[in-house]
ZAMARGU-4260 file (C-alpha; in steps of 0.2 Angstrom, whole numbers, plus 5000, padded with zeros to 4 digits):
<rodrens>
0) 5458/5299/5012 | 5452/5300/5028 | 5443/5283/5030 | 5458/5276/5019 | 5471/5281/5034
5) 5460/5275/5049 | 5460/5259/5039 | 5478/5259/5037 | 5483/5263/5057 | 5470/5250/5063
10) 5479/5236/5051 | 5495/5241/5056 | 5490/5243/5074 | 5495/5261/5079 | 5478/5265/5082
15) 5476/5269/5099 | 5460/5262/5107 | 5448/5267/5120 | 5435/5254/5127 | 5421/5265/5139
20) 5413/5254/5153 | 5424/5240/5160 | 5412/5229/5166 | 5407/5210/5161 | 5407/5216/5144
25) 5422/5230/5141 | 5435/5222/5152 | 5435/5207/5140 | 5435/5218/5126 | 5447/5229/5131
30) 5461/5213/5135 | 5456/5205/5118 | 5460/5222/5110 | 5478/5222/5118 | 5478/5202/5115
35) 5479/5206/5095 | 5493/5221/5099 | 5483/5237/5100 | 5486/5250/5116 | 5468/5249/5125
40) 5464/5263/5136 | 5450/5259/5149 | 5438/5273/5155 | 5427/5270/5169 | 5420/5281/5183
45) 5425/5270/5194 | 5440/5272/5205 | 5439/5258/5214 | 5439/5248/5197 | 5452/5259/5189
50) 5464/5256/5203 | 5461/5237/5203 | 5466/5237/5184 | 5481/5248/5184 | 5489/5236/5200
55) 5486/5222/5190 | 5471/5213/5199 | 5455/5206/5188 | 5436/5209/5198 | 5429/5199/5182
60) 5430/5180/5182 | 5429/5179/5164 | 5449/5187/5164 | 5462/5183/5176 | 5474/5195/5184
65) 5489/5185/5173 | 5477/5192/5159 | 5477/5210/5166 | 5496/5209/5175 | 5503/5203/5156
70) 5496/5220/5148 | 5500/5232/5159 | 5516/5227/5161 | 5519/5228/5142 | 5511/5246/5142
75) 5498/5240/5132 | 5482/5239/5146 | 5478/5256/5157 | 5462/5263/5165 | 5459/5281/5170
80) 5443/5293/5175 | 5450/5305/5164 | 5439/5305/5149 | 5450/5321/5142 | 5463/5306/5136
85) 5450/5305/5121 | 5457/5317/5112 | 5474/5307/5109 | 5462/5290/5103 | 5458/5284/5088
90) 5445/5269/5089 | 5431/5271/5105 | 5418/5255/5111 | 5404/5261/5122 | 5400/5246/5133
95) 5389/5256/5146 | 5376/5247/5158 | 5357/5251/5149 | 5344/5246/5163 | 5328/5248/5163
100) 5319/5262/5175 | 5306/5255/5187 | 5293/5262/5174 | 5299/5249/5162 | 5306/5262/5150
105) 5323/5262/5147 | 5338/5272/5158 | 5350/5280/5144 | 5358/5288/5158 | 5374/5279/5153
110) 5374/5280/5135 | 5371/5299/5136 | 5386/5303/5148 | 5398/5293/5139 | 5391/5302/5120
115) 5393/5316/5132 | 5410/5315/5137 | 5418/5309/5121 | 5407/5325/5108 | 5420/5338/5116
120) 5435/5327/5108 | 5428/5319/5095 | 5442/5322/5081 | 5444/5317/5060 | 5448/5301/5057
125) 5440/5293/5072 | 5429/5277/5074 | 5415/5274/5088 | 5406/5258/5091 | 5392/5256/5101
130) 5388/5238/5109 | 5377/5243/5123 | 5362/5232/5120 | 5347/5244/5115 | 5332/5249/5106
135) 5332/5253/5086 | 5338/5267/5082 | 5347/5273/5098 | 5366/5273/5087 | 5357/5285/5073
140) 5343/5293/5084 | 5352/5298/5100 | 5369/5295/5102 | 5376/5304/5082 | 5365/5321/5089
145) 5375/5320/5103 | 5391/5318/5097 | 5388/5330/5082 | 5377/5344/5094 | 5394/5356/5096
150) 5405/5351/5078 | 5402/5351/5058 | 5410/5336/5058 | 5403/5322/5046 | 5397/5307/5049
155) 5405/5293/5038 | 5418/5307/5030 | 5424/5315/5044 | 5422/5301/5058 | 5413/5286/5057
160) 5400/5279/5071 | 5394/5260/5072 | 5384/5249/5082 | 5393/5230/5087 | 5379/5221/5100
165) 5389/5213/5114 | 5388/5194/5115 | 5397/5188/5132 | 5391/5175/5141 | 5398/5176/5159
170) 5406/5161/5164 | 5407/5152/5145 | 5424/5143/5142 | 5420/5138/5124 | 5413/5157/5116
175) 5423/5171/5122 | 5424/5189/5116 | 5437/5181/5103 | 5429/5169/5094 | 5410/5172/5095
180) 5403/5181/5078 | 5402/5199/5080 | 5388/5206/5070 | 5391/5225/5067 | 5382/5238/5056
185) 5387/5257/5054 | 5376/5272/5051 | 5383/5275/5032 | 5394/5259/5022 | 5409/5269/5025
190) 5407/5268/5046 | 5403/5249/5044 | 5420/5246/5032 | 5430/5256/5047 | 5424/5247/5060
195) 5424/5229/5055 | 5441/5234/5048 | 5445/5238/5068 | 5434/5224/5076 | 5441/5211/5062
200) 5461/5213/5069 | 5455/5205/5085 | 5439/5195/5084 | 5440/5180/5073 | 5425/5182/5065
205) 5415/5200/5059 | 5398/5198/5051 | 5393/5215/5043 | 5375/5220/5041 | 5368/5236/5031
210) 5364/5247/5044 | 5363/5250/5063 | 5346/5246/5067 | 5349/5230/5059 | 5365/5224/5070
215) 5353/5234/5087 | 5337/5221/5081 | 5345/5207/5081 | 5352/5208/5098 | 5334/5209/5104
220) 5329/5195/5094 | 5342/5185/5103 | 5336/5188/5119 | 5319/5189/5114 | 5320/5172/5106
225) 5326/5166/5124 | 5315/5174/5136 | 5300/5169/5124 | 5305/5150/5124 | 5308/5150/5142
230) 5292/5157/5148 | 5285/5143/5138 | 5294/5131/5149 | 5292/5139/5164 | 5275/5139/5161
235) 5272/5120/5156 | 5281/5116/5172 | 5267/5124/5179 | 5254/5113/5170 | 5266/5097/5174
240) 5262/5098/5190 | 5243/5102/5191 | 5246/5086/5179 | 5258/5076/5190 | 5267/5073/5178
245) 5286/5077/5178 | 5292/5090/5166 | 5311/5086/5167 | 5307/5069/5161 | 5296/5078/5146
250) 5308/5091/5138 | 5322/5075/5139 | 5310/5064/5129 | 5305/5078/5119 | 5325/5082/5115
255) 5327/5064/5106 | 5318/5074/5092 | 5332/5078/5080 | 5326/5090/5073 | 5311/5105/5075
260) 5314/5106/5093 | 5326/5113/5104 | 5328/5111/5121 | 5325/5124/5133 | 5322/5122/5155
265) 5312/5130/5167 | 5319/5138/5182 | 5315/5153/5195 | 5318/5164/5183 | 5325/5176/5172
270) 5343/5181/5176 | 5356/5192/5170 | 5358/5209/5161 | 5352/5204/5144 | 5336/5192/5143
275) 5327/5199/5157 | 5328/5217/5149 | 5334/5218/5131 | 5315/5210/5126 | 5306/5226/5135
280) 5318/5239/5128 | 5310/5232/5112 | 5291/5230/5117 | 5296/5249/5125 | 5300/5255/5107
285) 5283/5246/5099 | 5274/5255/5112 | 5280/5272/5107 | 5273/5267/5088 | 5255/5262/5093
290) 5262/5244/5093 | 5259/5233/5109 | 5273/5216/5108 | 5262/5204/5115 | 5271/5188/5116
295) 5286/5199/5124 | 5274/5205/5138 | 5266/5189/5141 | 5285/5181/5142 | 5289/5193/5153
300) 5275/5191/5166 | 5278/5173/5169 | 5294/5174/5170 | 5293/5187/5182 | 5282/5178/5192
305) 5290/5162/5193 | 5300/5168/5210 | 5283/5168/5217 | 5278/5154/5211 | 5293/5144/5219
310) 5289/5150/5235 | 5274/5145/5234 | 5279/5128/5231 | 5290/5128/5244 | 5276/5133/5256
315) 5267/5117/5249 | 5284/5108/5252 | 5282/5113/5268 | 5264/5108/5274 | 5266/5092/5268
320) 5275/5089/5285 | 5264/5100/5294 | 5275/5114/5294 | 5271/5134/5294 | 5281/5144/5280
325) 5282/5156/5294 | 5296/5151/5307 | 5304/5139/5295 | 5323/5139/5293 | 5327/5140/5274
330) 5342/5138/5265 | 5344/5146/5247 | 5358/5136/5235 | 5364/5148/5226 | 5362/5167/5225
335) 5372/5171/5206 | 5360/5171/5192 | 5368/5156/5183 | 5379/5142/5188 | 5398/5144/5189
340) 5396/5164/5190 | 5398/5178/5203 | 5384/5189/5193 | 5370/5191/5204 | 5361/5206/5190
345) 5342/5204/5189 | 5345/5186/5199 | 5329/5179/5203 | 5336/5170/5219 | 5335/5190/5226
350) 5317/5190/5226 | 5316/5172/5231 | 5324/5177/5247 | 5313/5193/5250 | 5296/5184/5245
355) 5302/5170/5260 | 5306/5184/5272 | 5291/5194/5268 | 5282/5178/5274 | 5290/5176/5289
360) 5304/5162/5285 | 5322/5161/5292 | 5331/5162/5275 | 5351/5160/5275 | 5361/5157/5259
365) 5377/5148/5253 | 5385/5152/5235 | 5406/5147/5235 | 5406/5162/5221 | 5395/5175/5232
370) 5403/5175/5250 | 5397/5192/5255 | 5379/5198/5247 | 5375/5215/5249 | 5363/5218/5233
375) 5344/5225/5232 | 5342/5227/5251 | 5348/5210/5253 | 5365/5210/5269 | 5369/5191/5271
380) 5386/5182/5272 | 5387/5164/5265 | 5385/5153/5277 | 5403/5142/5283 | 5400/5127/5283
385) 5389/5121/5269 | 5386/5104/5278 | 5381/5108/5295 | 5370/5125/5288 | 5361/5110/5276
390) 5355/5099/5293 | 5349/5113/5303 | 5335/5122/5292 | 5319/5114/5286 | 5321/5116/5268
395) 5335/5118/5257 | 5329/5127/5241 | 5342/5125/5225 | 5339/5139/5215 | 5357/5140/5207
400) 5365/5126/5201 | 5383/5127/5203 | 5394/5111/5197 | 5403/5115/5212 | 5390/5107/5224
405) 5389/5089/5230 | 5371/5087/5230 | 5373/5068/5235 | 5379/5075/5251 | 5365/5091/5249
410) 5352/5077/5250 | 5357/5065/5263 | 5360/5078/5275 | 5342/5087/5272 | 5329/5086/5281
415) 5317/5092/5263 | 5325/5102/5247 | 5316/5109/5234 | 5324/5107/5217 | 5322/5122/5204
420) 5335/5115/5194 | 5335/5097/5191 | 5351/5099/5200 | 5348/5084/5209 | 5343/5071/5194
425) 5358/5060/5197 | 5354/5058/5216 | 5346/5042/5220 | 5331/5045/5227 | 5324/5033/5241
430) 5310/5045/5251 | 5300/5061/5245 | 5312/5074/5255 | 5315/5079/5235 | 5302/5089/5228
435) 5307/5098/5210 | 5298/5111/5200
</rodrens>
């Protein structure tokens, strides 16, 4: 009767729920949980976050501090460090940061402390649901020994363990946590009939899969899909222009096609916690089976050099008015890794601004969602004044394309900009200062 009494205190709410990691994926979580009624419990080691939360103030954009002030008031939202409150909860979600090591091979630091902390109160009738993205097999191979090391409790009898692959988007209006299909799969069909009967009280659409290599593969092929068909992008802007010709006005012609194409850009690269890495936590796993992912390593060298190739270019911008990389003043548009956003993880603008300093350039930035940088080395402020910044440097390089810019304005007032990101397509053109990837 076990799993038949979970079921029954999820449906009629008294579960009490715990989400692990509130960051750009738990936060959202956690306040769609207390959206459909449930009392969410926020556990992060983070202080500074916990405080923030507890006061009523939002530090992700993707939820407002109405959001967060609405539950907390109600007694439905909280965040502690105090992992010890596990032993009073009934329905856990594991949204940890998996980065990858400087080796390539991935860093289950995080999904190992917080098995860790929850195995000392692991309890009967209790549901746990991993959406950290990851290689197959982490929910069955690493995270149940862990959880089961120091108890004879039984997996999909006495407590049941899942794996749900977060979904966000950071920054998207039209998919949120709530309404973007969750695909979930459990370690036994028991743990999978808990757990979509959890998830499916507060996100409108569950899709169930048979087990949870099947829900952790098809993250990766997500991502992988992505990463793969922008590298080939990236890479046929590079043949464009050897070709002179211009490969905005390709993919465009080639999007007419209604159907066995889709369209995809280049830009400076890969951004963001999930395309840049999921793909190599995948090509990490092949490796340990004798098996080498080529098209994933191929992808991810040219996206991973595209930063350097857009210096490069902008060098080239350069000389074309007899100009020195060396001692020019550049202005970076954008240091977030995708429009709209404050998310700077993995953002390729980063080493943009390193590769131009290593070459002697006078790099400044602007982003109205970044005004302080302190990230990978990298302590700059946004510079004031957009306008007057934009007429005293050489070069202004867009390599984030917020909606928030004017680039009218951006290109009247510049002296030459380089355009990663079509951003300036609209802007009538009447001399070459414009020069786009």
């Amino acid at each position: 009767m076990v799993k038949e009494d979970l079921i029954q205190d999820i449906q009629q709410k008294r579960a009490n729920i715990a989400v692990i990691g509130l960051g750009y994926v738990g936060l959202p979580l956690a306040i769609t949980f207390a959206n459909a009624g449930f009392n969410v419990t926020g556990i992060d080691p983070n202080e500074e976050k916990v405080e923030q939360l507890n006061s009523g103030e939002s530090y992700i954009s993707d939820v407002t501090n109405a959001q967060v002030r609405k539950h907390i008031d109600a007694g439905r939202l909280r965040a502690t460090t105090d992992y010890s409150v596990l032993s009073e909860i009934d329905a856990v979600s594991i949204c940890v940061p998996t980065p990858l090591r400087k080796t390539g091979d991935p860093d289950m630091s995080y999904i190992a402390s917080a098995s860790n902390q929850i195995a000392p109160y692991l309890h009967r009738s209790m549901v746990i649901v991993l959406e950290s993205s990851t290689y197959p097999g982490t929910t069955r191979e690493y995270v149940l020994p862990k959880l089961t090391a120091e108890t004879s409790l039984k997996v999909g009898e006495d407590f049941f363990l899942a794996f749900s692959p977060e979904r966000v988007d950071p920054g998207r209006k039209d998919f949120t946590t709530f309404n973007t299909p969750k695909v979930l799969g459990g370690i036994t069909p028991a743990c999978t009939e808990v757990a979509k009967a959890w998830y499916q009280q507060a996100i409108e659409s569950v899709v169930t899969v048979s087990t949870t290599e099947v829900a952790e593969m098809t993250k990766l092929l997500e991502n992988t899909f992505r990463m793969i068909n922008i590298s080939m992008v990236n890479e046929l802007a590079q043949m464009c222009e050897r070709l002179d010709v211009d490969v905005w006005e390709v993919i465009d012609a080639a999007a007419t096609k209604p159907f066995g194409f889709m369209k995809f850009t280049p830009g400076p690269g890969l951004g963001g916690h999930c395309i840049p890495i999921d793909p190599l936590y995948l090509s990490w796993k092949m490796k340990t089976l004798n098996y080498t992912a080529r098209f994933i390593e191929l992808a991810s060298d040219i996206n991973t050099n595209m930063p350097r190739y857009i210096v490069g270019r902008i060098q080239d911008a350069l000389n074309r008015y007899k100009k020195p990389l060396n001692g020019s003043k550049i202005l970076v548009l954008g240091v977030a890794y995708k429009p709209n956003i404050n998310d700077m993880r993995e953002s390729p603008a980063l080493d943009i601004i390193h590769l131009l300093r290593e070459r002697g350039a006078l790099v400044s930035y602007h982003d109205p969602f970044v005004p302080e940088l302190d990230y990978d080395n990298i302590q700059m402020s946004s510079e004031k004044d957009l306008a007057a910044a934009i007429e005293a440097v050489d070069l202004v390089a867009i390599i984030t394309n917020h909606s928030k810019y004017d680039y009218n304005m951006i290109v009247e007032k510049a002296t030459l900009v380089f355009d990663a990101r079509n951003a300036t397509q609209d802007v009538p053109k009447t001399d070459l200062k414009v020069i786009k990837l």
